[in-house]
C-alpha positions as CSV (number, residue, x, y, z in Angstrom):
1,X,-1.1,13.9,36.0
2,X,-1.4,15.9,32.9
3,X,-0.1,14.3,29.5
4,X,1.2,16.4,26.3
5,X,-1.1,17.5,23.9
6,X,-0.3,15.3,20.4
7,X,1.4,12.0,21.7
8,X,-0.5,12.1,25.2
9,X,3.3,11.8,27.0
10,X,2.2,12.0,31.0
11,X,4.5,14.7,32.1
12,X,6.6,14.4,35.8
13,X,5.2,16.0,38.9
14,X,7.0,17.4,41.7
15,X,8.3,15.2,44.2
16,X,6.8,12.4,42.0
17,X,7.7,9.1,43.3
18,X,8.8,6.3,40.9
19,X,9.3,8.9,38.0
20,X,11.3,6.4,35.8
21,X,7.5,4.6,35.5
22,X,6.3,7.5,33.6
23,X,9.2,8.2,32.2
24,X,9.4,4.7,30.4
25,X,5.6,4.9,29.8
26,X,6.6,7.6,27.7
27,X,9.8,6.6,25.6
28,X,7.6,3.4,24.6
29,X,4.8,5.6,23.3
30,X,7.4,7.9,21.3
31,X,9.4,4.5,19.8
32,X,5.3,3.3,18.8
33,X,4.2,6.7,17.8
34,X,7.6,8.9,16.2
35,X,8.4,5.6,13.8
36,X,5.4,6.4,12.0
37,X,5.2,2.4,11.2
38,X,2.7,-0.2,11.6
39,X,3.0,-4.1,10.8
40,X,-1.0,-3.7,9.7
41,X,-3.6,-2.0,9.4
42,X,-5.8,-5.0,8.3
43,X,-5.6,-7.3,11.6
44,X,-9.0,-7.2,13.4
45,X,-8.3,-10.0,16.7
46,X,-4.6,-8.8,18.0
47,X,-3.0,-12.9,18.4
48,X,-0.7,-14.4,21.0
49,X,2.4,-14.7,18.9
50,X,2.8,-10.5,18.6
51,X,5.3,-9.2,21.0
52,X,5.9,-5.7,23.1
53,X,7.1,-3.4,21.0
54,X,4.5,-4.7,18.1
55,X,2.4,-1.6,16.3
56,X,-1.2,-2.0,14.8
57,X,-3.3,0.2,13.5
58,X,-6.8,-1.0,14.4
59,X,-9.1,-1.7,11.6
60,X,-12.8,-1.2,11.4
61,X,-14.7,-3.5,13.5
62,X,-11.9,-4.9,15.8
63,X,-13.0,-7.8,18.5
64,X,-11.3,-8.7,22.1
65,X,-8.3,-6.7,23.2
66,X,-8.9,-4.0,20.5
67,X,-12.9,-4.0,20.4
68,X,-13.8,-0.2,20.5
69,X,-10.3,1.1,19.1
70,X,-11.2,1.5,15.7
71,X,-8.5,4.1,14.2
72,X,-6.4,4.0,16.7
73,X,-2.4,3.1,16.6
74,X,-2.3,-0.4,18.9
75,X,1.0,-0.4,20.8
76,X,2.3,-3.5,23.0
77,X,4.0,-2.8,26.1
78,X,5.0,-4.8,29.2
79,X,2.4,-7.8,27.4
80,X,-0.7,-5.9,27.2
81,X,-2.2,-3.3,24.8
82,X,-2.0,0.9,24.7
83,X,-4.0,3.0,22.0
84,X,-2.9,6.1,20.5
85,X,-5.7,8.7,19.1
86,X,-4.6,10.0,15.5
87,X,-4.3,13.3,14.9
88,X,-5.7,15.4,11.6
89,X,-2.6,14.9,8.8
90,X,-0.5,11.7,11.0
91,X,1.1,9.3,8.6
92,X,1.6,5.8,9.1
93,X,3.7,3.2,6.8
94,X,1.8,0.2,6.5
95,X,5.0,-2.5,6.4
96,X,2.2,-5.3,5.0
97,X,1.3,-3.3,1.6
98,X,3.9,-1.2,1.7
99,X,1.5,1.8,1.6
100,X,1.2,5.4,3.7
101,X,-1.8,6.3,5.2
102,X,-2.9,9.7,6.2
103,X,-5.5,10.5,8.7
104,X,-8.0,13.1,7.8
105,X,-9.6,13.9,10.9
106,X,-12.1,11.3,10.7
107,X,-10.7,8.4,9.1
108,X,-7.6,6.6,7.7
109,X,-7.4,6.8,3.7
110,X,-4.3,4.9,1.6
111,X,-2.0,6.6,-0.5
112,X,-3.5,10.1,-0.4
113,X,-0.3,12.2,-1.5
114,X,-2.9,15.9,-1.4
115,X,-5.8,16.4,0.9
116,X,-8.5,19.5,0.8
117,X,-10.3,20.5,3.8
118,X,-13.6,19.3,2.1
119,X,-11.7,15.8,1.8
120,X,-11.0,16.1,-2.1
121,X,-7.8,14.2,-2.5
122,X,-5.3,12.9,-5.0
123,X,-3.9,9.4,-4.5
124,X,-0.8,8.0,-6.6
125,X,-1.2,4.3,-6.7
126,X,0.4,1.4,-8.0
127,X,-1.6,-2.0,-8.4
128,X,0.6,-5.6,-8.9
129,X,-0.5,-8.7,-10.3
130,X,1.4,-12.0,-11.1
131,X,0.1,-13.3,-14.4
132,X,0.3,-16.8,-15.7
133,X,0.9,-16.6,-19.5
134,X,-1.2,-18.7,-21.4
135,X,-0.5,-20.4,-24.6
136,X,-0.7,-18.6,-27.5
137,X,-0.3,-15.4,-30.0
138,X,-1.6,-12.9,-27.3
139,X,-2.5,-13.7,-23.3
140,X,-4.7,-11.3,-21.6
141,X,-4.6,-10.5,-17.6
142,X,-7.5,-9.7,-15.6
143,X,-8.9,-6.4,-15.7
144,X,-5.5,-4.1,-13.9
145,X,-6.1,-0.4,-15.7
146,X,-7.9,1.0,-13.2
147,X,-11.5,2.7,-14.1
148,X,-11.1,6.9,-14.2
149,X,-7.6,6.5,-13.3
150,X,-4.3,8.6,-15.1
151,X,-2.1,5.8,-16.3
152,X,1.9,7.1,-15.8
153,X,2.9,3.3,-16.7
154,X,3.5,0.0,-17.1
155,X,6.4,-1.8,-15.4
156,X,7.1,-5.5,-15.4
157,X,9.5,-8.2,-14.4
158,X,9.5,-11.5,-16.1
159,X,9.5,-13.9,-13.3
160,X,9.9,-17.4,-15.1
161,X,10.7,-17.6,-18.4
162,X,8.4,-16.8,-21.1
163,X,8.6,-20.1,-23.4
164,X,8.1,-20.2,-27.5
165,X,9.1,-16.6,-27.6
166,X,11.9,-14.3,-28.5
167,X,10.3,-11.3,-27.0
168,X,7.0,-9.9,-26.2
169,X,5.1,-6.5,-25.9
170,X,2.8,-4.8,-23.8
171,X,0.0,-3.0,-24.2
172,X,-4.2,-2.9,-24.1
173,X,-6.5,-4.1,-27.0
174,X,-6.2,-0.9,-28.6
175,X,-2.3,-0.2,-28.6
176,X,-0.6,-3.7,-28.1
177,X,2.8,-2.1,-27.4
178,X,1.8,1.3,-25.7
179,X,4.0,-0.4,-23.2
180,X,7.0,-1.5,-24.7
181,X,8.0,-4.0,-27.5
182,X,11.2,-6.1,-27.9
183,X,10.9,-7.0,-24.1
184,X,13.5,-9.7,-23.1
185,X,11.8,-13.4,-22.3
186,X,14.2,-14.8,-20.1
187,X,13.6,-14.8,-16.5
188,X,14.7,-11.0,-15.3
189,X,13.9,-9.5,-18.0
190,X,11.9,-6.2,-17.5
191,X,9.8,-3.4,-18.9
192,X,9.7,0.0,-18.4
193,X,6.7,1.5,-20.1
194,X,6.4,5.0,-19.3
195,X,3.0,6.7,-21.4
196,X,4.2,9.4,-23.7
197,X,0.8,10.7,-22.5
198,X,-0.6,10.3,-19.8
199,X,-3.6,7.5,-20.4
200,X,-7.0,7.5,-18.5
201,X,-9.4,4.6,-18.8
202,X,-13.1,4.7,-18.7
203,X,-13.6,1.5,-17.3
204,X,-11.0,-1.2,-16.0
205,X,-9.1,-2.7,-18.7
206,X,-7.0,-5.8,-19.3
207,X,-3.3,-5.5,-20.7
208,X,-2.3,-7.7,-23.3
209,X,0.9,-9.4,-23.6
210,X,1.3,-9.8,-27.6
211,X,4.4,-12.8,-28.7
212,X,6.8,-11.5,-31.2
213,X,9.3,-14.6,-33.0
214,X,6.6,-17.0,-31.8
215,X,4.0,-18.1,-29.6
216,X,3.4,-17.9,-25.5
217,X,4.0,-21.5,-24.6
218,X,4.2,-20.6,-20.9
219,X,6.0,-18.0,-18.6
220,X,4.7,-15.7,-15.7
221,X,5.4,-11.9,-15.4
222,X,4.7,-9.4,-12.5
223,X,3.2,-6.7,-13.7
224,X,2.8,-3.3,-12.3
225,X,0.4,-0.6,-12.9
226,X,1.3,3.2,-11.9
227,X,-1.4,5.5,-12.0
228,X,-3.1,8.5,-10.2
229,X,-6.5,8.7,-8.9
230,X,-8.7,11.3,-7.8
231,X,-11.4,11.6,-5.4
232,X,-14.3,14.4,-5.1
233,X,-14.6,16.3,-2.0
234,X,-17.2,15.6,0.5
């Protein structure tokens, strides 16, 4: 029986008996493969609780059911597993970091948004953290600014109250409100810290959260780094 070329549909025969077999084999490969969506492309051991209709793409180094499918899209039908070969340029949504992936022919890569044939590519990327605020004038997070990487912005969300303050800003070491200043402290509040220039950062860097009509007494904010990153050709 021969199968089409990209989503390796098996085509009817003549006279073939029980053609609504194939035919079903085939709508559950386009509803796995068309959707362009997986639930994760970071499970290894495929687990009892997943159910037909569940999509995968297999990681690296995947053990039972999916040992030996590495790259391939995991699709359950009538409780067991198929596998799907990628093709150069398919994109997949990954629903459990909310991130596209693009295969290049011989490998998945995360957030590529332009691709050269020599495997150059350009990735737009945005990086969360949840930061505890410490007490105090200023409260640093870890290191989030990204090393060789073309800041766009800063966003954030005040997610419990920031205590002892009015309002804070946001910024590095060297600019402590490159990000924004006069930022609401109640819970909601946001910022929307767009660079006036484009920043890039030779090595990763922490942001600073600076108090303004007090000090940091407490609080948490989500913060979120948008940025673009490049990668040289092979």
């Amino acid at each position: 029986m021969a199968d089409t070329q990209m989503m390796g549909l098996g085509l009817l025969e003549a006279a073939q008996a029980q053609k609504h077999v194939t035919v079903n084999e085939a709508l559950a490969r386009i509803d796995a493969l068309a959707a362009r969506q997986v639930l994760s492309a970071d499970v290894a051991i495929p687990s009892a609780a997943m159910v037909d209709g569940d999509r995968f793409l297999v990681p690296n180094g995947a053990a039972e059911e999916w040992a030996g499918q590495d790259g391939r899209i995991a699709f359950r039908v009538n409780g067991g597993w198929e596998f799907a070969e990628p093709w150069t340029g398919m994109r997949v949504f990954d629903v459990s970091t909310r991130a596209w992936l693009t295969y290049d022919g011989s490998s998945w890569r995360r957030e590529v948004s332009a691709l050269s044939v020599s495997g150059a590519a350009t990735f737009f990327r945005i990086v969360e953290i949840e930061h505890d605020v410490t007490a105090g004038a200023t409260s640093v997070t870890s290191p989030v600014l990204p090393d060789k990487a073309l800041v766009l912005g800063v966003t954030g969300r005040v997610v419990q109250a920031l205590n002892g303050v009015s309002s804070w800003a946001l910024g590095t070491a060297d600019g402590i409100d490159r990000y924004g200043n006069g930022i609401g402290a109640a819970a909601g509040s946001f910022a929307h810290g767009v660079s006036g220039t484009p920043v890039t950062y030779f090595g990763a860097t922490s942001l600073v959260l600076t108090a303004e009509g007090g000090s940091f007494a407490g609080g948490r904010v989500r913060l979120s780094v948008h940025f673009i990153e490049l990668a040289p050709p092979g």
